[in-house]
VEXNUVEX-832693 format. One record per residue (C-alpha): x, y, z; residue in one letter. Coordinates in steps of 0.25 Angstrom, whole numbers, padded with zeros to 4 digits, always signed. Layout:
N
XYZA...
***
This chain:
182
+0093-0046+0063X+0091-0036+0053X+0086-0022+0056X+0071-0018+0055X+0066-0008+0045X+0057+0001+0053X+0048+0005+0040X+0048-0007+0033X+0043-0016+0045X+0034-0005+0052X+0026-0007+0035X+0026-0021+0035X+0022-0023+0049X+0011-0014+0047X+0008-0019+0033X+0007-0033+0039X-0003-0029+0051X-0010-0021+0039X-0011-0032+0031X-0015-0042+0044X-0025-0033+0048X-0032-0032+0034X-0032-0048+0034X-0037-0052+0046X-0046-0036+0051X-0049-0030+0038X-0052-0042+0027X-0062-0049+0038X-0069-0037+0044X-0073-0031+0031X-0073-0044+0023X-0085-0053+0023X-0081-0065+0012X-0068-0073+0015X-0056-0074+0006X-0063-0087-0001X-0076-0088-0001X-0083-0102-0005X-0097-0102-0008X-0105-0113-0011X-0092-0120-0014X-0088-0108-0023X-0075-0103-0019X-0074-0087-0023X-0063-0074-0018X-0069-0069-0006X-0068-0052-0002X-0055-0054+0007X-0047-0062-0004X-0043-0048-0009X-0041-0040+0005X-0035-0053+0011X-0024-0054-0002X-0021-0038+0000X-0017-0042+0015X-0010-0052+0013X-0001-0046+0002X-0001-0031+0012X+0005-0040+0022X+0015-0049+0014X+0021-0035+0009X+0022-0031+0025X+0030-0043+0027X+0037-0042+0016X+0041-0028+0021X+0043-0035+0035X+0054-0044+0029X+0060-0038+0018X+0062-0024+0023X+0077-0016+0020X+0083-0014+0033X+0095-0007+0025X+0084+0003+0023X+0078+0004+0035X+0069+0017+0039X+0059+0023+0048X+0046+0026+0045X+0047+0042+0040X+0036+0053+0037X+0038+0051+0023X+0033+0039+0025X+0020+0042+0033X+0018+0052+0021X+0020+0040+0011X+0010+0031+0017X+0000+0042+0020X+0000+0047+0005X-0002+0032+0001X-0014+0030+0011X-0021+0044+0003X-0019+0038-0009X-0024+0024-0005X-0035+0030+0003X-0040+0040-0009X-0039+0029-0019X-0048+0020-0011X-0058+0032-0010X-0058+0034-0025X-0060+0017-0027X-0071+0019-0017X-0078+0031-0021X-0076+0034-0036X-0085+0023-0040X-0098+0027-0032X-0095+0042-0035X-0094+0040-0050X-0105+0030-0050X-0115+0041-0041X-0110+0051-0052X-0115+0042-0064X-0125+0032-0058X-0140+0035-0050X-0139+0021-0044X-0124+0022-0037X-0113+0014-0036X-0117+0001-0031X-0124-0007-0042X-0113-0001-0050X-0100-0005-0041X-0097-0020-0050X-0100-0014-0063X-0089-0008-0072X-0085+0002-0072X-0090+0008-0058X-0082-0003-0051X-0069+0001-0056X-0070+0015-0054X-0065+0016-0042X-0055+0004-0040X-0048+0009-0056X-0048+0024-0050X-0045+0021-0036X-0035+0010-0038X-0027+0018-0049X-0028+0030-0043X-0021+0022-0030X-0011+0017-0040X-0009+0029-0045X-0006+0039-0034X+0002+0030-0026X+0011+0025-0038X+0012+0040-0042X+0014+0044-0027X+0027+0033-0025X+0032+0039-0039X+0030+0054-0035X+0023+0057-0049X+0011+0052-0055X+0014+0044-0069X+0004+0038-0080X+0013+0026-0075X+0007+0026-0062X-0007+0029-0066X-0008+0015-0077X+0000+0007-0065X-0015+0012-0056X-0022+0009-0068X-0017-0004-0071X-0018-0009-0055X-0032-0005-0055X-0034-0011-0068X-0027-0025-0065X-0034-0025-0051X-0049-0022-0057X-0043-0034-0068X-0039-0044-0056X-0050-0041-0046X-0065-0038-0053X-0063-0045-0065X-0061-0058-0060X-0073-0058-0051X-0087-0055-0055X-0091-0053-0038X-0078-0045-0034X-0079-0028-0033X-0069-0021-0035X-0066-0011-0021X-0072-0005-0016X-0084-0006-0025X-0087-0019-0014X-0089-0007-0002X-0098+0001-0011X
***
């Protein structure tokens, strides 16, 4: 039997329970549609396809840690670590605030009837999710590299893009996040 990489199976076990825990607590509890939804013999994307496909990925990357991990590299969890994942939390943590926030703060700045009616309408609903989502990008890619580059700002600005292009386009009833909580 092959010797057990502390780090790498302590990250994919607890991505997998992560990732279990999002499927089966998170999605259900805060989720009222299904994954398909068939109405009147009308079959449409229901609110926890997206949520469901993002667990399913997070856990097949935990198992895929689980199994392919490097045993000729093994090593323990370390400080640095902690520091890594704690940095990455901020920025994630911040980046969602921006995407929450910076569309109803603009919009209270600009607009007397506030950012509700306006939250499916260009360009209010993408104020947040482009700042917030490139921003995400951004610091992390910046973080990882130790510098920010003009590289690392159009990769953020192109995720953002491309997901705005795969998600609200398509879909005349979808919100983009978190304009759906707002």
């Amino acid at each position: 039997m092959r010797s057990v990489d502390r780090a790498n199976l302590i990250l994919g076990l607890g991505t997998v329970v992560a990732a279990l825990l999002v499927a089966f607590v998170w999605v259900p509890a805060d989720v009222t549609t299904g994954v398909i939804e068939k109405v009147r013999r009308q079959v449409t994307i229901g609110d926890a396809l997206a949520p469901m496909l993002a667990a399913g990925f997070i856990g097949l990357g935990g198992l895929l840690v689980i199994v392919f991990e490097r045993p000729e590299n093994a090593r323990r969890i370390t400080w640095r670590n902690i520091w890594f994942l704690a940095v990455f939390l901020i920025i994630v943590a911040l980046s969602f605030a921006i995407m929450r926030w910076l569309g109803p703060a603009m919009a209270s700045l600009i607009m007397d009837s506030g950012y509700r009616p306006l939250r499916d309408t260009a360009p209010w609903k993408y104020v947040g999710f482009l700042v917030g989502g490139a921003g995400m990008i951004t610091a992390l890619v910046s973080f990882v590299e130790g510098r920010v580059t003009w590289r690392a700002v159009l990769v953020g600005l192109a995720a953002a893009i491309g997901l705005i292009v795969v998600y609200d386009l398509p879909f005349d009833d979808l919100l983009l996040p978190p304009n759906g909580d707002v």
